[in-house]
C-alpha positions in Angstrom: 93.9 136.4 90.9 95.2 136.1 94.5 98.5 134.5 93.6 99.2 136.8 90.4 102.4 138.5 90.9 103.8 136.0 93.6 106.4 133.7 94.2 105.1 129.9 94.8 107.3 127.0 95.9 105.7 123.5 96.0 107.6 121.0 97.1 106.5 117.3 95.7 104.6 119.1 92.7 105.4 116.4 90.5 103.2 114.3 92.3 99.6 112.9 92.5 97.9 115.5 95.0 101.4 118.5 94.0 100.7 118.0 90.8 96.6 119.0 90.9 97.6 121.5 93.3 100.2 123.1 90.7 97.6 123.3 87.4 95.2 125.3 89.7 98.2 127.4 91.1 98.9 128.3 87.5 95.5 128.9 86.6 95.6 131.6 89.5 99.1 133.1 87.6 101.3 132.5 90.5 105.3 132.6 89.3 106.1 128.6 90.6 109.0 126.0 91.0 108.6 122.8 91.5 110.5 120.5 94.0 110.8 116.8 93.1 112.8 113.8 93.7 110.6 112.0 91.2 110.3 109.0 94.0 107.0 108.5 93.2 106.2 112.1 91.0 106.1 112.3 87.6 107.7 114.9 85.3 104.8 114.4 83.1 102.1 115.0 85.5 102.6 118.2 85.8 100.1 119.7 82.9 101.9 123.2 82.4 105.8 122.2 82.5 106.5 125.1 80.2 104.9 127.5 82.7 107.3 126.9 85.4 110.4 126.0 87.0 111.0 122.4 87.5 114.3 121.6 89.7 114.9 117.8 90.5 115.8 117.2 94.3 115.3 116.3 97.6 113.9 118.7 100.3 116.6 116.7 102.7 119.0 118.7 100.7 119.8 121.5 102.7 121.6 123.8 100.0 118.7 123.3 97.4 116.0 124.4 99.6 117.6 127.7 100.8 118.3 128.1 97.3 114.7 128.0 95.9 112.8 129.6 99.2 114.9 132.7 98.8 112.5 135.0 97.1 109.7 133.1 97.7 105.9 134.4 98.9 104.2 131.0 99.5 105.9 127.8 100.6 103.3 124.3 99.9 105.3 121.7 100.9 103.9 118.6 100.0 107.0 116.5 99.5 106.5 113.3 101.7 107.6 109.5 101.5 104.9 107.2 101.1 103.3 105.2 104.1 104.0 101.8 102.4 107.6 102.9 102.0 108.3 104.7 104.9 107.6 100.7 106.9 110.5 99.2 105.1 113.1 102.5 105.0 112.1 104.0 108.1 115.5 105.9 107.9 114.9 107.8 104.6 111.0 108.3 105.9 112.2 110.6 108.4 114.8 112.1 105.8 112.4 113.0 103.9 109.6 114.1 106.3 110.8 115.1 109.5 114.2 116.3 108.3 113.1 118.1 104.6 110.7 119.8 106.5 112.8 121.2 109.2 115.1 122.4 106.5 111.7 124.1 105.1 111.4 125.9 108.0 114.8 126.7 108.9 114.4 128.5 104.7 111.4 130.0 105.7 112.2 131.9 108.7 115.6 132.8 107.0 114.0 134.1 104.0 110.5 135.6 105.8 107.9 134.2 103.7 104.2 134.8 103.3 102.4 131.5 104.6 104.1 128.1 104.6 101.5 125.4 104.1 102.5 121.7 105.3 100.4 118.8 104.3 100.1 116.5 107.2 98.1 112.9 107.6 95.2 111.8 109.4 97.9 108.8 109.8 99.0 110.6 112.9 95.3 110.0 114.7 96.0 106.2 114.6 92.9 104.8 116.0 90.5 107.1 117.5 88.4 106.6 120.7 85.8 108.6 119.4 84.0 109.5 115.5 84.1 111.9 114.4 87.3 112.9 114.8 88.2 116.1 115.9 91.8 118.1 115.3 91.9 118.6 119.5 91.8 114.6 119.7 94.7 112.5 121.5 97.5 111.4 118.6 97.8 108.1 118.5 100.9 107.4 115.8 101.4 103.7 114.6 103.8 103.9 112.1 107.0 105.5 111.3 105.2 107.4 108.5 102.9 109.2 111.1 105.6 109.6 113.7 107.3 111.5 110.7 104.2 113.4 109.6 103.5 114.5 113.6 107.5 115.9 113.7 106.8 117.9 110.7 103.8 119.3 112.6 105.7 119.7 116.3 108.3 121.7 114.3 105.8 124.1 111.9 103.7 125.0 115.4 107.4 125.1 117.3 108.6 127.5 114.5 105.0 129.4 114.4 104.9 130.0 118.5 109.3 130.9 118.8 110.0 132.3 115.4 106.5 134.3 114.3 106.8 131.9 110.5 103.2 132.2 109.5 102.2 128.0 108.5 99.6 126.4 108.5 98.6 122.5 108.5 95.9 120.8 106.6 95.3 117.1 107.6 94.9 115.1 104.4 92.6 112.0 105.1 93.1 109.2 102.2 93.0 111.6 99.0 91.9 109.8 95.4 91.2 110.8 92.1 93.1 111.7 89.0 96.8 111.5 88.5 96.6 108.8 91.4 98.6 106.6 88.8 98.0 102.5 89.7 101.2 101.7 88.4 102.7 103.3 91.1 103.4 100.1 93.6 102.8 103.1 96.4 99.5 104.6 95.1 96.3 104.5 97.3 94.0 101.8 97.6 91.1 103.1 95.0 93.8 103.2 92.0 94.7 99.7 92.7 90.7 98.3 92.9 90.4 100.3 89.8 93.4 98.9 88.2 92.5 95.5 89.1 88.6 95.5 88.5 89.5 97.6 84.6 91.2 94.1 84.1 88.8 91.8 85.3 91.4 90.4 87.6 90.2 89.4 91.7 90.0 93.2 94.0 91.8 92.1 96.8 91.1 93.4 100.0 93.6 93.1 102.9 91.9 92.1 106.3 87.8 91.5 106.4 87.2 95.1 104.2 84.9 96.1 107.3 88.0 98.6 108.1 86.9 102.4 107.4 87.9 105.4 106.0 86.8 108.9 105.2 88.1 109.5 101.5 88.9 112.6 99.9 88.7 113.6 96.0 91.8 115.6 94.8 89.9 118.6 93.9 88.4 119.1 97.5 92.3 118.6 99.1 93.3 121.3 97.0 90.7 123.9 97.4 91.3 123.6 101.3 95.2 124.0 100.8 94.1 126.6 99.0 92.2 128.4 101.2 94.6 127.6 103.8 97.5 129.6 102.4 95.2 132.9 101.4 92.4 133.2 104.4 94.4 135.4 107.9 92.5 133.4 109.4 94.3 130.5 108.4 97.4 131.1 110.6 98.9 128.7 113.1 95.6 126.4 112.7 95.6 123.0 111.6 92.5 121.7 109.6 91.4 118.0 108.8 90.3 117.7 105.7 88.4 114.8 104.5 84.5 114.0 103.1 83.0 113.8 106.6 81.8 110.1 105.6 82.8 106.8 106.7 83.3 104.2 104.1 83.9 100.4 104.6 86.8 99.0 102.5 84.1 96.2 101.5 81.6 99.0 100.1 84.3 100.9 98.3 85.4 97.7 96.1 81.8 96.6 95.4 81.1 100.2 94.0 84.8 100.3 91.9 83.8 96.5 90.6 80.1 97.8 89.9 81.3 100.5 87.9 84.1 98.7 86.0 81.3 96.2 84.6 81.2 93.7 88.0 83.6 91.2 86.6 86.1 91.1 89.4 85.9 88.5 92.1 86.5 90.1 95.4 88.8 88.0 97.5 90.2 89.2 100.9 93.5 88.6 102.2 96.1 88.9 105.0 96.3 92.3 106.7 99.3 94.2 106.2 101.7 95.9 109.2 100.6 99.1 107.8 96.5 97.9 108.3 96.7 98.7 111.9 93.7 101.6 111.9 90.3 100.2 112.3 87.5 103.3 111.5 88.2 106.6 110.3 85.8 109.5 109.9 87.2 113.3 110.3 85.4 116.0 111.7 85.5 118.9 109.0 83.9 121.3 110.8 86.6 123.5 112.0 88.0 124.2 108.3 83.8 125.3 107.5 84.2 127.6 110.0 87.1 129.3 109.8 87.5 129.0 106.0 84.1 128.6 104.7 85.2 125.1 102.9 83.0 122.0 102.0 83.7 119.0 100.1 81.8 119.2 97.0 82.7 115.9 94.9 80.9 113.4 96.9 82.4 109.1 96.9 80.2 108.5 93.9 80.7 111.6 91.4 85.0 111.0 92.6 85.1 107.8 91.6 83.2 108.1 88.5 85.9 110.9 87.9 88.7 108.9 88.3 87.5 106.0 86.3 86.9 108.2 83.3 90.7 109.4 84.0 91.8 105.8 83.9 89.9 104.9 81.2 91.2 107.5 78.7 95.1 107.3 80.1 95.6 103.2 80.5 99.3 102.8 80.2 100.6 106.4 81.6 
């Protein structure tokens, strides 16, 4: 087991994508704490609570992160405010994600850690002028919540290139599946069509649903974070990581509503401030090369996954 014997710190781990990351991490024996604000995590996502160290706080809190990175091996640091948030507190977004990870950094080069991994967005691409896209391409950020993500990236690379602290940044693009709880007012798009078509209530799309984007199952995301903390090869990249696919909005709630029995109307709506990013497709060849990854759950097999989830935990 690669992570027997070693010290892990995740940071969000009590959350949707931290929390599937933290089960595998323990099937792998790694010795782990968990960081949480319990924002939007969950004590009670987190599968093997015995197994671990759970401390409630905020990666903005200097004292607690030198605290728990002292000793550590590995660093994940998934701990992020939402997108849908981050619009209407843009002042605890970059708290949160700009400032928590500097304080990650400033912890990791104190305390000489093993690999840092830091989970960035493919928010930060905003809209692309060319599919697929590549890691190389122009940024383009839209929001406060990629401006955010993209400091947290500036700094890892700063620290990488000045101070030698070995990260490394994995580009999520729009992950789903299990543990993506729908009555979480913040959760991704698929949990609420799910939530809405399992109740035979009207999938509402915001905008004309011909909007795309390249989604991820859970299991994929966390093999390539993975992957990302072990492989040497791994060091000072960063890696999108996503299906390879483009999917319209439209296509996505007729297959939800399809398999939930087809009893939801699907209605669209106004766009939101947040709806500002036309097409998305990433290029996911890099992370093949260097770290011999692939997605293996394809749209279909996901989201029969994560219906089956629903299905036999309505009212977590």
């Amino acid at each position: 087991m690669p992570f027997s014997g070693t010290k892990v710190l995740v940071t969000g781990g009590a959350g949707f994508v931290g929390s599937n990351l933290v089960d595998r991490l323990v099937e792998m024996k790694a010795n782990l704490i968990v960081l949480d604000d319990l924002f939007t995590g969950r004590k009670n996502n987190i599968q093997n609570l015995d197994k671990i160290e759970f401390v409630e706080g905020s990666v903005a809190d200097t004292k607690i992160v030198n605290e728990l990175v002292e000793g550590v091996d590995y660093i994940f640091h998934l701990a992020v405010r939402n997108i849908i948030v981050s619009t209407k507190e843009p002042e605890l977004d970059f708290e949160v994600n700009a400032r928590g990870t500097f304080n990650i950094l400033l912890a990791a080069k104190k305390y000489g850690i093993k690999r840092l991994i830091y989970t960035s967005s493919a928010s930060i691409y905003g809209n692309p002028h060319y599919l697929p896209i590549n890691e190389f391409d122009n940024i383009n950020i839209l929001n406060p919540y990629a401006a955010s993500k993209f400091t947290g990236e500036c700094n890892c690379f700063a620290y990488y290139e000045s101070f030698r602290v070995p990260v490394a940044v994995v580009r999520y693009s729009n992950v789903y599946g299990i543990r993506q709880n729908p009555g979480n007012p913040y959760c991704g798009v698929i949990s609420k069509f799910f939530d809405s078509a399992m109740e035979g209530k009207p999938i509402q799309i915001h905008g004309d649903g011909e909007q795309t984007r390249d989604f991820t199952y859970v299991t994929d995301a966390v093999d390539a974070t993975i992957l990302a903390a072990l492989s040497p090869k791994a060091e000072g990249q960063v890696f999108n990581v996503g299906s390879g696919k483009e999917t319209t909005i439209n296509y996505l709630a007729s297959q939800i509503n399809n398999l939930c029995g087809g009893k939801s109307e699907i209605k669209h709506i106004d766009r939101r401030d947040i709806d500002n990013i036309r097409r998305r497709v990433m290029n996911i060849e890099k992370i093949r090369h260097f770290l011999r990854w692939v997605p293996t759950v394809n749209l279909q097999a996901g989201l029969r996954n994560t219906y089956q989830w629903l299905r036999e935990n309505k009212g977590i």
